[in-house]
Structure formats: structure tokens, C-alpha cells
Steps between C-alpha positions, in 0.01 A plus 500: 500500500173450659270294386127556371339339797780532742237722714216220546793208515658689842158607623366159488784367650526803818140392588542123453735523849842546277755267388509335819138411525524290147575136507429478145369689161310367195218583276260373280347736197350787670635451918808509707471230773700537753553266790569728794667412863163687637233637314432754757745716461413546159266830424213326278343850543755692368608260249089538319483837472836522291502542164595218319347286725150331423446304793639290811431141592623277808449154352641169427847580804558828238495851519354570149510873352317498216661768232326356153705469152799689681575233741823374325636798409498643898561129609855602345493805609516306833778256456737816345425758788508269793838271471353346821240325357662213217444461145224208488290668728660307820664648821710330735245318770646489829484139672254641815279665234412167406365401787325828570267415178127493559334413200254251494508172291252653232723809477819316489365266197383800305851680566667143390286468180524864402875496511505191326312611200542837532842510292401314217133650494583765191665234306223243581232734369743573225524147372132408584432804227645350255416124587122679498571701151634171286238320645245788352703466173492145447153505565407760261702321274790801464757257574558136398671364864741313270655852364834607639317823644263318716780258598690787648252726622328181734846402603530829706184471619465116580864500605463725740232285707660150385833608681271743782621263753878605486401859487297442834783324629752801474215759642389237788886467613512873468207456758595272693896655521709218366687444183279609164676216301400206779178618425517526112681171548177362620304636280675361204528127660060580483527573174757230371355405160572118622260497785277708359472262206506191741093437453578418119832332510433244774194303615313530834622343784258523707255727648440639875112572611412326203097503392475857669492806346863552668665248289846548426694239259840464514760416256844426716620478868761686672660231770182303465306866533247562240578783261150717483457697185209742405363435133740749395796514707555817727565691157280862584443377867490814798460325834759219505797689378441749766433257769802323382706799501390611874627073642837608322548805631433327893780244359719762372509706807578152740755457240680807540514518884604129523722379224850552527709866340690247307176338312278757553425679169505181320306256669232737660313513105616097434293397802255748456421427154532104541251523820262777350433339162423121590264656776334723220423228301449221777263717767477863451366471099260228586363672824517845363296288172207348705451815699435688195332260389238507773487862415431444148249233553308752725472780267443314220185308692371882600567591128342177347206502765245644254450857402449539870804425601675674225325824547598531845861401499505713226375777633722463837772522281412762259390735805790396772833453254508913486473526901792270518719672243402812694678346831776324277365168617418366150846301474325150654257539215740570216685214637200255515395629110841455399553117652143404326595610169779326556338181601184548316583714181250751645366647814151629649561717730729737316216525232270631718727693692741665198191727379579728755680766227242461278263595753701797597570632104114545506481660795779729460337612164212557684692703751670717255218615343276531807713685698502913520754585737898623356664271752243218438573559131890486488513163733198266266633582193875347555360232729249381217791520256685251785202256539482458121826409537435222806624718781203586735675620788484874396095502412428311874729709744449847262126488464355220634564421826517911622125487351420161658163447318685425135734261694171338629367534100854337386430183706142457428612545109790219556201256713249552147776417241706240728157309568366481122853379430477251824169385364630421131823326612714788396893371476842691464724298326803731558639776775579805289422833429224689660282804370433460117796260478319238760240402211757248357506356878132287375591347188594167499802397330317219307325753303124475636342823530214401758686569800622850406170631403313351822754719705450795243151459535575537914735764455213695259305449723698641836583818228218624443318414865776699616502787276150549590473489854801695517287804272194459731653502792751743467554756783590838396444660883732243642733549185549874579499418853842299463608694230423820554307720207 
């Protein structure tokens, strides 16, 4: 029996080259991204003009169709009509193909983060929901955080990023193309309650760059090695597992082609596991530690540096973080926001740069009831409904971007609301939801109010800038000139 989108799932794939052109298949919430043997043979012409299809983008090493709320429902569509192309999203990759790749460094990260994350993203903004929502609670004083509901409730959600490094682990050796438990394995050695606890249950032993502001205290030695610890273990950490995971997967594969058929399958994830983990903790956690936090000490200087300094980083942010979602090179970013809640407890940059839906529910109000044309009509009102709901993707490649100036009126309005938020030392205290749902995102956890209504007062402030540029300059001649009457 044929399926309700069986048409757009085999036309997409005819003008994407075939079977044979993909190397491999996943999505996010609203594209298919493909990573094709060569581009050109895909149609991107062809592909635009069918129905179903919003938009095409060549970004980040992928092939990205963008089909809106749909995208999972045709994404299996995919995997059931084409056998060829594996459940998981993942064809066989043919040795020479390998070598044939000619992404650059830049495109290869992003491809390596999004994957990564990717996976676990739903989940993530799942559990940052309801970390956001009892924190909003206890607050408000709806919920004693001693009651077994509150208990429960922040275990999903705090869970979830306590124990985010094993998750990583399984998607990163997924990645990388070794064994998913090595790399859960490693994630869970991270996360071992024992090390993670090693700053309270032993003293320091001694510190390395001590009197700068890279000082890193130690509590034991490995073979004489110090043992480097952030404040609060690895516990939530994004970087290190996956850095981690990619040295084990370059062990694993030496393993394989050198050990023995005899010992093979059981010593190829003993010596991987007994190398990988010591090197976590002994080099790759304390480099992967200072670099970030030579990041963090940068943004934080440009955030701290007055209301200068604030209002422009801010407004970078705010303006830029929808460009980059628009290319699908946002993952650095996320990853960066992540690894400074993380270390910090909360995080600039995402502040500033998470208003972007808010920006874009205004606007796609204004949109909806500005606009005269049928067509123009039928694609705002469903796309607004989307970005109240945190999924942008259908306002920008719908409406936006074909009428270029309210693309140009979408960044300005994320530059005004990310640089009063910049200037007031706006923080997110959690990744979660997005749209209405990214409010809980500002509050902090310890119950002060300050924070979220500085970045409500931001986000007001982006709203309503928005919503009335977006009336004034509204172009009905260029409306009907994309849309027809």
C-alpha cells in the first residue's frame, strides 16, 4: 500500500542522483540532509519547484532539502521505499570514496558536531523543557523541590544532561564508525560518580599554571600523572566525550586490522577502553578544558566590557545565529553554549542568540495579517503556528528569504533584541525548548527573577521592533510578484 508521501519521498530521491549518489541520510526537524557522492548530479532546480519542497541548501558537506513539519514522516518514507539506503540514515561508504572527500575543515567540524548532537537534539530540548518548567514552578512557589513530583519530574530533565556524556558517546561512535558501547563505555567512565565527586572526597594535590586564570588543581595522579578535573566533573560536558570518542575509534580501527582472529573481538574494546579513558582524563579533558576556557574568558570579557561591549556581541549574535541555522552551521555554537552551561551554570552567547523564534513569532504575525495574496496566505499561517512552536525553518525558506527584504527585517529584529540583552548581561541557564517554551531557558534555578526579565525586557523589545518594521515595510507589489494575485 502506498504511502501518503511516497510521491515527494521518490521524487526527492530521482533528483538527488538516486540511490547510488547517497553516502548517507538524516534529518533534523524540518530537512533531509543528505551527503551525496557529487552534488552535481543532483537537480536543485527541479527538486524547488516540487511540491512539498520549501527550499534547497548546499551547506555544512550536506545536501539539505528542506520539507518543514513533514520531514520525518517522508524521511521514512525513504528508508521503506529504497532498501538501498539503511535504517539509521547510513549507506555503505566505499573505501576510495573516502579519499575522494573535499570538504573543508569548517565543513567537516559542522558535519561532525551536527551528527553528534543531532540524535539526541529532540530529547535534549525535551528534558531542557522540563528542567526549564520545574525551575518556573519552584520559583513561583507551585512546587516545594522537596515533593516527590518535583523529585521526579527534575530527574528526567537533569538526568538527561548529568549522564549527556554517554549519550554523546553512543552518537559520536555512530560518527566516527566504531562500536556504540566503546563509546557509551567512555562516556560512563566521565560520568563515574567517584571521579566526579573526587573535588569533595580528597584534598588538592597540587595545581598546574597555578596564579593564572588557567589554574587547574588536582586531586590524584595516574603513574605519577596528575588527574585534571573540572569543578564538576565531565557530568553534562559536549566536547571531550566526542573528542574522546573520535582517539578510540583511530585505536579501534588499528586494533582490528592488527590484532590477531583469535583475540580480536575481545581485546580490540579492552585496549581501546584502557588507552582511551586514562588519555580522556590525563590530556584530552584538560586540553579540550583550557581551550574552552580561553573561549569563555573571551566572550565573557566582550560581554562584561561595559554596555558597549555587551550591545555589540549581543547584537552579532542576535542578528548572525539565524544566518547560521539557515546554512546548518549553528552546531559549533550549540556546542560552545552547551560546554559553558556546563562549566559555568549559564552561557552568553546562547542568550543573545536563542531570541531568534521570538523574533520570528512577531514577524510571522505580522506576515499573516499583512499579507493579501491566497498562496501567501496558506504558507504564513502554518509557518507562524511552527515558529510559536520554536521551529523557524518554514517562516525563513516559505516567506522570508523568496521576499529577501523580511529576511533582511528578521536579522535587524534579532541585532535590536540580542544587543539590549548583550548590554544587560542576559544569561540562559538551560538548552531547551524554543518558541513560547524557550522563556523557561532565562530563569535561574536559584529562584532570582532579575535575569529572566532583563532578557524579557530584550525579547519585548526585539517583538515589537519587529512587528513594526515588518507593517511599515511590507511589500505587497513584490508579494504578488512571487506569489502571484
Amino acid at each position: 500500500m502506498a504511502g501518503k508521501h511516497e510521491q515527494l519521498a521518490r521524487t526527492i530521491i530521482e533528483n538527488v542522483g538516486g540511490t547510488d549518489n547517497v553516502k548517507s541520510l538524516t534529518h533534523c526537524i524540518t530537512r533531509l540532509r543528505f551527503v551525496l557522492k557529487d552534488e552535481s548530479v543532483a537537480k536543485k532546480d527541479v527538486l524547488e519547484k516540487t511540491d512539498g519542497v520549501i527550499q534547497v541548501m548546499q551547506a555544512g558537506g550536506m545536501y539539505q532539502v528542506v520539507i518543514g513539519n513533514k520531514v520525518t514522516a517522508v524521511y521514512d518514507e525513504i528508508l521503506e521505499d529504497f532498501p538501498a539506503i539503511a535504517g539509521g540514515g547510513e549507506v555503505p561508504v566505499e573505501e576510495d570514496d573516502k579519499s575522494a572527500e573535499k570538504n573543508s575543515l569548517l565543513n567537516r567540524l559542522m558535519n561532525t558536531m551536527s551528527g553528534v548532537l543531532m540524535p539526541v537534539l529532540p530529547v535534549l530540548t525535551a528534558a531542557g523543557i522540563i528542567k526549564g518548567l520545574m525551575s518556573l514552578c519552584t520559583a513561583l512557589g507551585w512546587l516545594d523541590p522537596t515533593s516527590g513530583v518535583y523529585m521526579i519530574l527534575y530527574a528526567v530533565g537533569d538526568g538527561f544532561f548529568y549522564f549527556l556524556p554517554i549519550l554523546l558517546g553512543f552518537t559520536a561512535a555512530k560518527k566516527f564508525k566504531c562500536n556504540e558501547f566503546v563509546g557509551a563505555a567512555i562516556g560512563g567512565a566521565l560520568v563515574y560518580p567517584a571521579m566526579v565527586n573526587i573535588a569533595t572526597t580528597l584534598p588538592v594535590a597540587g595545581s598546574l599554571f597555578a596564579g593564572t586564570p588557567f589554574q587547574m588543581d588536582y586531586f590524584n595522579t595516574f603513574f605519577g600523572l596528575p588527574i585534571v578535573m573540572p569543578g564538576s566533573g565531565y557530568t553534562s560536558s559536549i566536547i571531550p566525550i566526542m573528542v574522546a570518542v573520535y582517539v578510540a575509534s583511530l585505536l579501534e580501527h588499528a586494533f582490528k586490522k592488527s590484532l590477531p582472529d583469535m583475540i580480536r573481538d575481545m581485546f580490540t574494546p579492552l585496549l581501546t577502553l584502557v588507552i582511551t579513558v586514562p588519555l580522556t582524563y590525563l590530556v584530552i579533558g584538560p586540553v579540550v578544558q583550557g581551550v574552552c576556557g580561553v573561549i569563555f574568558l573571551l566572550i565573557s570579557a566582550l560581554f562584561n566590557a561595559g554596555i558597549v561591549g555587551g550591545l555589540v556581541g549581543g547584537a552579532i549574535i542576535g542578528g548572525g545565529f539565524g544566518v547560521l541555522v539557515m546554512f546548518g552551521l549553528h552546531w559549533v555554537i550549540i556546542g560552545l553554549g552547551l560546554s559553558s552551561i556546563a562549566a559555568q551554570g549559564f552561557d552568553y552567547v546562547m542568550a543573545a542568540g536563542g531570541i531568534g523564534p521570538m523574533v520570528g513569532m512577531s514577524q510571522g504575525l505580522c506576515v499573516t495579517l499583512r499579507c493579501k495574496t491566497k498562496k501567501c496566505r496558506e504558507l504564513a499561517l502554518p509557518a507562524w503556528i511552527s515558529q510559536v512552536m520554536g521551529v523557524g525553518e518554514p517562516l525563513m525558506y516559505s516567506i522570508l528569504i523568496p521576499l529577501k527584504k523580511p529576511y533582511v527585517i528578521n536579522i535587524l529584529g534579532g541585532c535590536i533584541g540580542g544587543a539590549v540583552i548583550g548590554a544587560l548581561k542576559g544569561k540562559i541557564y538551560v538548552f531547551g525548548g524554543s518558541g513560547l517554551f524557550g522563556l523557561a531557558n532565562y530563569i535561574n534555578p536559584n529562584g532570582d527573577w532579575s535575569n529572566f526579565l532583563v532578557c524579557c525586557i530584550g525579547i519585548g523589545v526585539a517583538m515589537v521592533a519587529e512587528f513594526i518594521l515588518q507593517w511599515i515595510l511590507w511589500d505587497e507589489k513584490a508579494e504578488k510578484e512571487t506569489f502571484g494575485e
